[in-house]
C-alpha positions as a Python dict, from the first residue, in 0.01 Angstrom:
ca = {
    (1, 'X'): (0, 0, 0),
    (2, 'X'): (-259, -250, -61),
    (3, 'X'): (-389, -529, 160),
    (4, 'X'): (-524, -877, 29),
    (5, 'X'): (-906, -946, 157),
    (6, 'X'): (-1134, -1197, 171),
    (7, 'X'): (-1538, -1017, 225),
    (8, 'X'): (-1679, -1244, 511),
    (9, 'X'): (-2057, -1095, 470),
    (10, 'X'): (-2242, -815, 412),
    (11, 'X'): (-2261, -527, 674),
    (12, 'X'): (-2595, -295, 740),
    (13, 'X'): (-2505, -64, 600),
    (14, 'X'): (-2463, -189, 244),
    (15, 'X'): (-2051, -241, 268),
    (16, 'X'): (-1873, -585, 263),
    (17, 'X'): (-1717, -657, 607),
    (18, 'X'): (-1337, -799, 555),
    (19, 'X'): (-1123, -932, 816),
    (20, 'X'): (-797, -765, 906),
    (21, 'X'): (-489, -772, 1126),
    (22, 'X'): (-631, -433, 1256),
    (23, 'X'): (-979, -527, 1287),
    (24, 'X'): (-1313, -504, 1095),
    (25, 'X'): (-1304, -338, 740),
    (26, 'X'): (-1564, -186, 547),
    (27, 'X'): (-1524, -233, 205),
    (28, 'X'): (-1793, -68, -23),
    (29, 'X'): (-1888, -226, -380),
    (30, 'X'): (-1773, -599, -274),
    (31, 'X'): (-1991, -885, -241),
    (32, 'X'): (-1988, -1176, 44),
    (33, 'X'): (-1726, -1453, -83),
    (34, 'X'): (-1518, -1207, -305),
    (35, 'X'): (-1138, -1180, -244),
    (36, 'X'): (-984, -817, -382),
    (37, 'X'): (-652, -600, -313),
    (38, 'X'): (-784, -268, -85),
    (39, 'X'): (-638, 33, 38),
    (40, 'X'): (-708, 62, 414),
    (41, 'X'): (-749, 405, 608),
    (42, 'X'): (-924, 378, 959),
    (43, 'X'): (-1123, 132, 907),
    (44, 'X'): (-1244, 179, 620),
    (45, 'X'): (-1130, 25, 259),
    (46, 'X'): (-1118, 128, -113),
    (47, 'X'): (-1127, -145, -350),
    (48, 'X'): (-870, -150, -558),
    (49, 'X'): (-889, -492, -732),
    (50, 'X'): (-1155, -725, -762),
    (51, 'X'): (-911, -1027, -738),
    (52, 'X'): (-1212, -1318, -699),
    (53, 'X'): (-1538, -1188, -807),
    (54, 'X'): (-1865, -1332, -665),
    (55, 'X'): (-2098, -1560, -867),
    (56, 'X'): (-2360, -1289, -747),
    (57, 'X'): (-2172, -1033, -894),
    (58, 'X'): (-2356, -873, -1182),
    (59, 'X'): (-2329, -558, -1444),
    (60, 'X'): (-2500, -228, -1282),
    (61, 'X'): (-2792, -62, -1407),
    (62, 'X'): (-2611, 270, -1431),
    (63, 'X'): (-2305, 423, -1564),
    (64, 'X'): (-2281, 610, -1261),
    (65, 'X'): (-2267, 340, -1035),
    (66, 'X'): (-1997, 314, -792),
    (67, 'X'): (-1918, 710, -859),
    (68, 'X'): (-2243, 824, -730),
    (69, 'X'): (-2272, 791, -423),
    (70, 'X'): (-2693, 705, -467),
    (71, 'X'): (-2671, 347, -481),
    (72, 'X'): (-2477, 73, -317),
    (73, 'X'): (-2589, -241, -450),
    (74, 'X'): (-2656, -254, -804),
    (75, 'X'): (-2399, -487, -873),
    (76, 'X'): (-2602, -774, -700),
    (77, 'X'): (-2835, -1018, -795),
    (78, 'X'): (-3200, -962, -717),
    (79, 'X'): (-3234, -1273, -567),
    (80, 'X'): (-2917, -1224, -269),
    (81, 'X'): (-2982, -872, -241),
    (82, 'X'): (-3350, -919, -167),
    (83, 'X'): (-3249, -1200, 97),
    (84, 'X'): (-2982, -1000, 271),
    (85, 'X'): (-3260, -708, 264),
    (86, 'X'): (-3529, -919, 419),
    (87, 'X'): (-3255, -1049, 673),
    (88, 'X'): (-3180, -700, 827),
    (89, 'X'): (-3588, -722, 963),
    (90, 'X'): (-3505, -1098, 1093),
    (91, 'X'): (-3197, -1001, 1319),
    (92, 'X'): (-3311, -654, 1385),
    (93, 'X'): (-3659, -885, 1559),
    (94, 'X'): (-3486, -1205, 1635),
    (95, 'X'): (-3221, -976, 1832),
    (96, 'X'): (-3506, -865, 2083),
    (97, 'X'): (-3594, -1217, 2155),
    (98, 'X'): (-3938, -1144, 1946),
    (99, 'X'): (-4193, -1445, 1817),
    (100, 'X'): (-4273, -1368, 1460),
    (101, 'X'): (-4377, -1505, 1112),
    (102, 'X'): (-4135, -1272, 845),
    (103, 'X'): (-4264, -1285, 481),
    (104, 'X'): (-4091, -1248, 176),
    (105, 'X'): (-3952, -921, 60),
    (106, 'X'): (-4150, -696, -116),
    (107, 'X'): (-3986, -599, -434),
    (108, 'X'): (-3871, -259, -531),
    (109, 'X'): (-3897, -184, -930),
    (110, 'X'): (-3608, 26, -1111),
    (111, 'X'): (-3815, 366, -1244),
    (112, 'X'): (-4018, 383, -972),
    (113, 'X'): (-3911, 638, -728),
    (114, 'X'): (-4116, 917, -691),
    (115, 'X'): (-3903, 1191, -510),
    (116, 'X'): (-3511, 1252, -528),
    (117, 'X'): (-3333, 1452, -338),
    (118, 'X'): (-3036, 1629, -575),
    (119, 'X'): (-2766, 1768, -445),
    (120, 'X'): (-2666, 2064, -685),
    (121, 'X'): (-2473, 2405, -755),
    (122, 'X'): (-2366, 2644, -1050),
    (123, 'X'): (-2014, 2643, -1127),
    (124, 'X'): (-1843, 2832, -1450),
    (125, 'X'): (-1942, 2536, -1659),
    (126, 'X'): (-2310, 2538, -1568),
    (127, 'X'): (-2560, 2412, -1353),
    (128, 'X'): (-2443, 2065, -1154),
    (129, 'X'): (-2721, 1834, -1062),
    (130, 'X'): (-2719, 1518, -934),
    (131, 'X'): (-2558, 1316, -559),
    (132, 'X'): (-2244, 1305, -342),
    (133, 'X'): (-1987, 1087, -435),
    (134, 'X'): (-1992, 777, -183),
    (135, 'X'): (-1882, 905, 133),
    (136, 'X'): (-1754, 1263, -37),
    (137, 'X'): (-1827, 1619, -62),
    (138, 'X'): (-1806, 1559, -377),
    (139, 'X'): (-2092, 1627, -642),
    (140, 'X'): (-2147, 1411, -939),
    (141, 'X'): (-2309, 1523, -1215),
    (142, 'X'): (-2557, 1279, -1321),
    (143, 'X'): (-2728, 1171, -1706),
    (144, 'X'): (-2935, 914, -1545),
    (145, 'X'): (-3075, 687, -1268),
    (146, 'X'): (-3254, 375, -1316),
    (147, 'X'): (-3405, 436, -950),
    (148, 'X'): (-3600, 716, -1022),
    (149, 'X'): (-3929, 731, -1263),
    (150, 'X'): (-3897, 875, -1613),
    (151, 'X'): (-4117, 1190, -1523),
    (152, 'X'): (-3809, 1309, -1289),
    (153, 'X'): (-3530, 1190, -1484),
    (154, 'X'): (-3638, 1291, -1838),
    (155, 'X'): (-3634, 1695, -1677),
    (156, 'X'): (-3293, 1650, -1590),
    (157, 'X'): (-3181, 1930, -1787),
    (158, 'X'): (-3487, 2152, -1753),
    (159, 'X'): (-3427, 2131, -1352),
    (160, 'X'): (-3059, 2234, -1424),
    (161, 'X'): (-3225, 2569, -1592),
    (162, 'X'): (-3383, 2629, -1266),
    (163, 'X'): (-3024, 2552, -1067),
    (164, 'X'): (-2853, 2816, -1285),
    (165, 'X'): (-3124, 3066, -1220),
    (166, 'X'): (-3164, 3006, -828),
    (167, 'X'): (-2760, 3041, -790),
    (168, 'X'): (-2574, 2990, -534),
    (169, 'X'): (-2284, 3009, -660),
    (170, 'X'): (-2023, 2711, -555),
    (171, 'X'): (-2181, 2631, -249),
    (172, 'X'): (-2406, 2335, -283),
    (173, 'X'): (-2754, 2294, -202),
    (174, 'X'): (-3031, 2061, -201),
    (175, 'X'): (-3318, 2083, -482),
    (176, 'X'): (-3626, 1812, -362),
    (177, 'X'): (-3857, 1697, -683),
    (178, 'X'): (-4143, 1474, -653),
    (179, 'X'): (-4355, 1365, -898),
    (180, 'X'): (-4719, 1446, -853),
    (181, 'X'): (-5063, 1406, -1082),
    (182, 'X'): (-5022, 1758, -1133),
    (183, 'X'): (-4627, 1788, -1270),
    (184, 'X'): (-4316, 1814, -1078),
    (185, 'X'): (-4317, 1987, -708),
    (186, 'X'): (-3942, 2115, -629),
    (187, 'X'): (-3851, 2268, -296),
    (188, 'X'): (-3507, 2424, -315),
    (189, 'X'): (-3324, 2434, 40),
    (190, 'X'): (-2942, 2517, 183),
    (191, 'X'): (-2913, 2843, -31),
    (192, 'X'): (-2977, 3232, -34),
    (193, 'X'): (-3312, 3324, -17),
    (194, 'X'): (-3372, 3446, -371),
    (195, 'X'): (-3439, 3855, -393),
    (196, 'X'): (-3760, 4015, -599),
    (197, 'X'): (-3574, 4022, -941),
    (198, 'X'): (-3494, 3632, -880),
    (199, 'X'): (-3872, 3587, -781),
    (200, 'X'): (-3976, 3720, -1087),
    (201, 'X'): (-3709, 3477, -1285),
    (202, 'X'): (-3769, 3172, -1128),
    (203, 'X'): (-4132, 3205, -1180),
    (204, 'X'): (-4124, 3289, -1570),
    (205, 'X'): (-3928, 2978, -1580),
    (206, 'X'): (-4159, 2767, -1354),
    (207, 'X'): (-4427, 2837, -1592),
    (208, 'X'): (-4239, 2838, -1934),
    (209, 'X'): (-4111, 2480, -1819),
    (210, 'X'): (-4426, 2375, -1658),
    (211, 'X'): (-4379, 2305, -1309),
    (212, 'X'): (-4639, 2216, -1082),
    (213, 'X'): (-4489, 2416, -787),
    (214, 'X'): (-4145, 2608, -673),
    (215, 'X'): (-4092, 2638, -326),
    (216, 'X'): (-3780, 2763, -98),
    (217, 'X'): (-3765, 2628, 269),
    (218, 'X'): (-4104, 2538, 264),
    (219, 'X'): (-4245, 2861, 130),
    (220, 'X'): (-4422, 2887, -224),
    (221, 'X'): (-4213, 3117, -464),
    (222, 'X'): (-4444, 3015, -751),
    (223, 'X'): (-4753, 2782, -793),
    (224, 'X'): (-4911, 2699, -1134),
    (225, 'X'): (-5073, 2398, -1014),
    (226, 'X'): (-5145, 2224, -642),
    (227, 'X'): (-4957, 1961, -651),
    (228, 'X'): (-5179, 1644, -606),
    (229, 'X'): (-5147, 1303, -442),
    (230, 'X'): (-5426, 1014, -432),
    (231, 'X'): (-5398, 854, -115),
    (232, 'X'): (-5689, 578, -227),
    (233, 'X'): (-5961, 770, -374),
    (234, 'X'): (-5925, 1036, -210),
    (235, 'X'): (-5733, 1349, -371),
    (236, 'X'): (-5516, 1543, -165),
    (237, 'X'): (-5271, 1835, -188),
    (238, 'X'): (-4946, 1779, -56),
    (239, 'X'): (-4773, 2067, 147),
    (240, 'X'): (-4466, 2242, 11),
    (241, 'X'): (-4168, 1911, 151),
    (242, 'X'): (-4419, 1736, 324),
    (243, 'X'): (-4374, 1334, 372),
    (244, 'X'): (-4428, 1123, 112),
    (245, 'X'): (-4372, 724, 124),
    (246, 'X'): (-4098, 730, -157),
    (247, 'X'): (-4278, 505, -424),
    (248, 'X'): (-4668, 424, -500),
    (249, 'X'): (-4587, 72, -488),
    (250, 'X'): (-4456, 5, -140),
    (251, 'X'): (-4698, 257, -22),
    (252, 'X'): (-4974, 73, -177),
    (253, 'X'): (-4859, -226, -31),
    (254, 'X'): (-4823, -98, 334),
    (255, 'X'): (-5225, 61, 271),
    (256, 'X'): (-5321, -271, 172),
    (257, 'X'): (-5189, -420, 522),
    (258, 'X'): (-5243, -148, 716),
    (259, 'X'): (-5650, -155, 585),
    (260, 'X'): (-5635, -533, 569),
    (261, 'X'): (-5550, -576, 919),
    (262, 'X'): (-5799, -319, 1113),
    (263, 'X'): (-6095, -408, 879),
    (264, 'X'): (-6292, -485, 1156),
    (265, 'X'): (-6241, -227, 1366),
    (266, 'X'): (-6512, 37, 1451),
    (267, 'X'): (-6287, 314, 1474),
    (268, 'X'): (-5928, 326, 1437),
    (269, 'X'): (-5625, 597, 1556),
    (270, 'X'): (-5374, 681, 1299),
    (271, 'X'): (-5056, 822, 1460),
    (272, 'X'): (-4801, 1031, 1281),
    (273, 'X'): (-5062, 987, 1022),
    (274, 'X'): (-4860, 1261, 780),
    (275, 'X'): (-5094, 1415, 508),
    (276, 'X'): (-5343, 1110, 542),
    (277, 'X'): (-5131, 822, 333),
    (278, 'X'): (-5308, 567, 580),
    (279, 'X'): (-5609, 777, 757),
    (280, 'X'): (-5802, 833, 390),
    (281, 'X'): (-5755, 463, 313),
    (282, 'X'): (-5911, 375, 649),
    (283, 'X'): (-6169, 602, 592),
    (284, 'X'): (-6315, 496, 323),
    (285, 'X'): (-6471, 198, 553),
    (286, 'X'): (-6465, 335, 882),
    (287, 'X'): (-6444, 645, 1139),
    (288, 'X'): (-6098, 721, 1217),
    (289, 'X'): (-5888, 988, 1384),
    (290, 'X'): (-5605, 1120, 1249),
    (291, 'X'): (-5268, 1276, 1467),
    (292, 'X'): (-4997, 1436, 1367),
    (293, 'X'): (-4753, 1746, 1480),
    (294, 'X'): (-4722, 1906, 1159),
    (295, 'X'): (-4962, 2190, 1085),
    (296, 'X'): (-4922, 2139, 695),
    (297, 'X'): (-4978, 1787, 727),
    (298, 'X'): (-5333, 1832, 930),
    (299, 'X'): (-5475, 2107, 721),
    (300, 'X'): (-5410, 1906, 368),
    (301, 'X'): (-5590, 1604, 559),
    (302, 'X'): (-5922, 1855, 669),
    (303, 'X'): (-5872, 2054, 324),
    (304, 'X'): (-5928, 1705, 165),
    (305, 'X'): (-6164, 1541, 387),
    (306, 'X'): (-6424, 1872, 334),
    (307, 'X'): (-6469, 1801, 17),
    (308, 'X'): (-6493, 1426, -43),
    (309, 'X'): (-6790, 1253, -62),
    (310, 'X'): (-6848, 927, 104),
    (311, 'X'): (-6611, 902, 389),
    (312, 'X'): (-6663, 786, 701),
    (313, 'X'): (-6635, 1034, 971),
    (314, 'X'): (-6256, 1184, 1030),
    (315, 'X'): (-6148, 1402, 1297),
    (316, 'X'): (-5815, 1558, 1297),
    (317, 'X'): (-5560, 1649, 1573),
    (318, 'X'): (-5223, 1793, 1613),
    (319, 'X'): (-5008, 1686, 1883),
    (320, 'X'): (-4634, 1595, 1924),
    (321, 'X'): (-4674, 1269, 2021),
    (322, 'X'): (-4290, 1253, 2158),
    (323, 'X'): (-4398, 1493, 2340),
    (324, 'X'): (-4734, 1377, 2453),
    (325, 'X'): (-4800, 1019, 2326),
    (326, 'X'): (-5186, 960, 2352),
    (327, 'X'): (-5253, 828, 2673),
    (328, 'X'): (-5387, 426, 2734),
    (329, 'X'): (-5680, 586, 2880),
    (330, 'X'): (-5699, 792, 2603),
    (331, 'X'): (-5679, 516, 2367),
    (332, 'X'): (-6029, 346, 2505),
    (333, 'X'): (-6276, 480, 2211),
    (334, 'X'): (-6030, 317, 1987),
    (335, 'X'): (-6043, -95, 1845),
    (336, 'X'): (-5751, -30, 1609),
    (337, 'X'): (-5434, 155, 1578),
    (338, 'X'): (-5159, 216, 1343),
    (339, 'X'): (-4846, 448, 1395),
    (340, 'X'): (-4573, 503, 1137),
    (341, 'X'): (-4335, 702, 1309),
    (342, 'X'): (-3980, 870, 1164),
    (343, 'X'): (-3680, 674, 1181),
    (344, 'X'): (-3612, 703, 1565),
    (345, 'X'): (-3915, 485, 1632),
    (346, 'X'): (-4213, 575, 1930),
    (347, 'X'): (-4079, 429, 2248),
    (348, 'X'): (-4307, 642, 2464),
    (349, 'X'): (-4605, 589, 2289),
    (350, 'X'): (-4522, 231, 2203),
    (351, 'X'): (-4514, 202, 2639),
    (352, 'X'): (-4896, 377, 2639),
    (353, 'X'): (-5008, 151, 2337),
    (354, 'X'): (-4882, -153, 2544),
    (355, 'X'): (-5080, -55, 2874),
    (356, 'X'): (-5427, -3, 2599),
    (357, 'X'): (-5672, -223, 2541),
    (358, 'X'): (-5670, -191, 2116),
    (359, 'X'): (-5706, -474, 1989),
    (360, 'X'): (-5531, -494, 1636),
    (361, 'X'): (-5251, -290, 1567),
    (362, 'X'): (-5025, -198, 1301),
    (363, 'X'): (-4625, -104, 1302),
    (364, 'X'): (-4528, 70, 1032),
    (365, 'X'): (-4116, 199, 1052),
    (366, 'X'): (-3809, 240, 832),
    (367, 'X'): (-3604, 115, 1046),
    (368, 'X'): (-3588, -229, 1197),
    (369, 'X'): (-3379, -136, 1510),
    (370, 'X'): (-3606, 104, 1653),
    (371, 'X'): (-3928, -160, 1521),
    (372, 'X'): (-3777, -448, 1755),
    (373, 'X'): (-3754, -222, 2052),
    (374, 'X'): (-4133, -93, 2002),
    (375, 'X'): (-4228, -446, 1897),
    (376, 'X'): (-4048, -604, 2244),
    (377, 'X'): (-4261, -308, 2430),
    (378, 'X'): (-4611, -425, 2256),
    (379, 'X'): (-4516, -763, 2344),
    (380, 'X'): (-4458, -776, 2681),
    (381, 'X'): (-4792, -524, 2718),
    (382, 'X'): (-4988, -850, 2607),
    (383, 'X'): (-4942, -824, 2220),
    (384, 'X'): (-4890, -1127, 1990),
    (385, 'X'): (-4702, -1039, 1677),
    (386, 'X'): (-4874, -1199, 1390),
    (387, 'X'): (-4688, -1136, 1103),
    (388, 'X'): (-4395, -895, 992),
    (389, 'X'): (-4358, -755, 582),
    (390, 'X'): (-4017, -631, 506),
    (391, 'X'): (-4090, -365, 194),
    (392, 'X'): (-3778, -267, -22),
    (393, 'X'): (-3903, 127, -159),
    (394, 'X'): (-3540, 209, -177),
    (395, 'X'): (-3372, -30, -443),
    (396, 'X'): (-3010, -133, -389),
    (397, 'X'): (-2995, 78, -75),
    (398, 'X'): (-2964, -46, 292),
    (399, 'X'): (-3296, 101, 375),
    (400, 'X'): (-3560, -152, 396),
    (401, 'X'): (-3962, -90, 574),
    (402, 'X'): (-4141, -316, 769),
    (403, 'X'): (-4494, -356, 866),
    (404, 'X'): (-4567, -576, 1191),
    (405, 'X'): (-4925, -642, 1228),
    (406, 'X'): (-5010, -740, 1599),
    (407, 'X'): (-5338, -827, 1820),
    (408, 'X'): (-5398, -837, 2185),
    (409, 'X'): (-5729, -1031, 2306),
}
């Protein structure tokens, strides 16, 4: 049975929100304004006719769209999509009572992400390859994807060779490729560890195809090439899954605040500094120290830094800073900061930063809930928040980064 709808605005999570006479319902693939007929089932709705279409309505980029699960906005235009992307940083802030200045959007290109993560399995057909159906188990075999850049998508079939050969049989797993200066770097993950005849396989077929690197929960089954990233000038090789902001435009732009901002600083603190992304940009004009919990992460920092030439001095530590956040005492040597932590945000170090006396700071997070709580901590430590960036790096998706660049006198 179908229920008439009218979409009242667009949820967080990338789903229309439609009044009903049992509540709230979240309709994916509908636009603000747009009446349809839907199928309701706990809250939840499955568009069944598109009865009123949207002026902002427009054709997707992909003929998967709306079957992969990948993307959820494709069939908006740039211009409302970018708005309602830049307006999930204003309420997230606003909602915390904060003072801010919130630029425009920064764009996300189609072709330009660097890393996808495919779900994929064998099955008596072949090799599957490609992402969940929306909300579904379900595994859709993919031809394209206007999100991802050409060097990815145009090995589509060559990484379904190495699927068929890594098994698995109908059990799904998860097969990470990024795209470095040295090839493709793909880190299978969720299946059987593969035995010394599959060894052998996989790596005749990493090198026939030429693959930078094949790992398997982080270890290195095969390695032709290291696997390279330029963080700025400097070079650096990037551990088997290790973090990687997910295109070199947005990360560009968040190096170009991030450096912008502490330019004046003697020496700076980088925390949850990853494999350098921010630390070897500051570097290249003054002494900063890197922190970070992952071991892989600091030794591909101090493997690069050794042999670089003209960098200012950087020192290297690894600490859990949920664990133990750096102290405001410990925070004295230090005229600027920057912390770009994962997705739960840095409340505990956010409270030592807010007791320090740093002067310029920089807030790096994707995800503006857990950015207006550490921003409201800052704040009422003495910090002014100068100006916030929202940064789409993951087109027609709900995810959107900000940077908040703050300073304390």
């Amino acid at each position: 049975m179908s229920t008439r709808v009218t979409i009242e605005r667009m949820g967080a999570g990338g789903d229309g929100i439609a009044a009903t006479s049992a509540g709230s319902a979240y309709v994916p693939f509908s636009l603000p304004g747009e009446v349809a007929n839907v199928a309701l089932e706990h809250g939840r709705a499955t568009l069944m006719a598109l009865l009123e279409p949207s002026p902002e309505r427009i054709a997707p980029a992909c003929r998967h769209f709306e079957e992969c699960g990948g993307c959820a906005l494709q069939h908006w235009q740039d211009g409302a999509y970018q708005n309602w992307k830049r307006s999930l940083v204003q309420d997230a802030l606003a909602g915390r009572g904060l003072a801010f200045t919130l630029d425009p959007l920064v764009p996300c290109a189609p072709h330009t992400r660097r890393r996808a993560v495919f779900a994929v399995r064998t099955s008596e057909h072949g090799a599957v390859l490609g992402f969940n159906r929306h909300l579904s188990h379900e595994l859709i075999d993919i031809s394209e994807c206007p999100v991802t850049v050409p060097e990815i998508v145009s090995r589509l079939d060559d990484l379904r060779d190495l699927v068929a050969v890594l098994g698995g049989g109908m059990k799904p797993f998860k097969l990470t490729v990024t795209s470095t200066a040295s090839g493709l770097d793909i880190t299978a993950s969720g299946c059987a560890a593969p035995d010394a005849a599959k060894r052998q396989a996989l790596t005749a077929l990493v090198i026939k195809k030429d693959f930078a690197r094949l790992s398997f929960e982080g270890e290195i089954i095969v390695e032709p090439r290291k696997p390279i990233i330029h963080f700025g000038k400097v070079p650096v090789f990037l551990p088997a899954g290790g973090f990687l902001q997910a295109t070199v435009d947005a990360e560009e732009a968040m190096s170009a605040l991030v450096t912008g901002h502490l330019a004046k600083a003697r020496k700076t603190i980088d925390l949850f500094c990853g494999s350098g992304t921010f630390a070897l940009r500051i570097a290249e004009k003054s002494a900063v120290h890197a922190v970070e919990s992952d071991q892989a992460a600091v030794a591909a920092i101090d493997r690069s830094v050794r042999y670089v030439q003209g960098l200012k001095p950087v020192t290297i530590e690894r600490r859990d800073l949920f664990r133990r956040p750096f102290l405001a005492r410990e925070l004295t040597p230090f005229t600027g900061l920057v912390f770009d932590p994962p997705r739960a945000g840095a409340e505990a170090q956010a409270i030592e930063i807010a007791k320090s006396s740093v002067s310029k700071v920089v807030a790096v997070s994707c995800n503006p809930v857990t950015l207006g709580r550490d921003l409201s901590i800052l704040v009422k430590g003495g910090y002014k928040v100068d100006r916030v960036v929202p940064i789409d790096q993951f087109l027609w998706s709900s995810h959107v980064e900000a940077v908040a660049l703050l300073s304390k006198k």
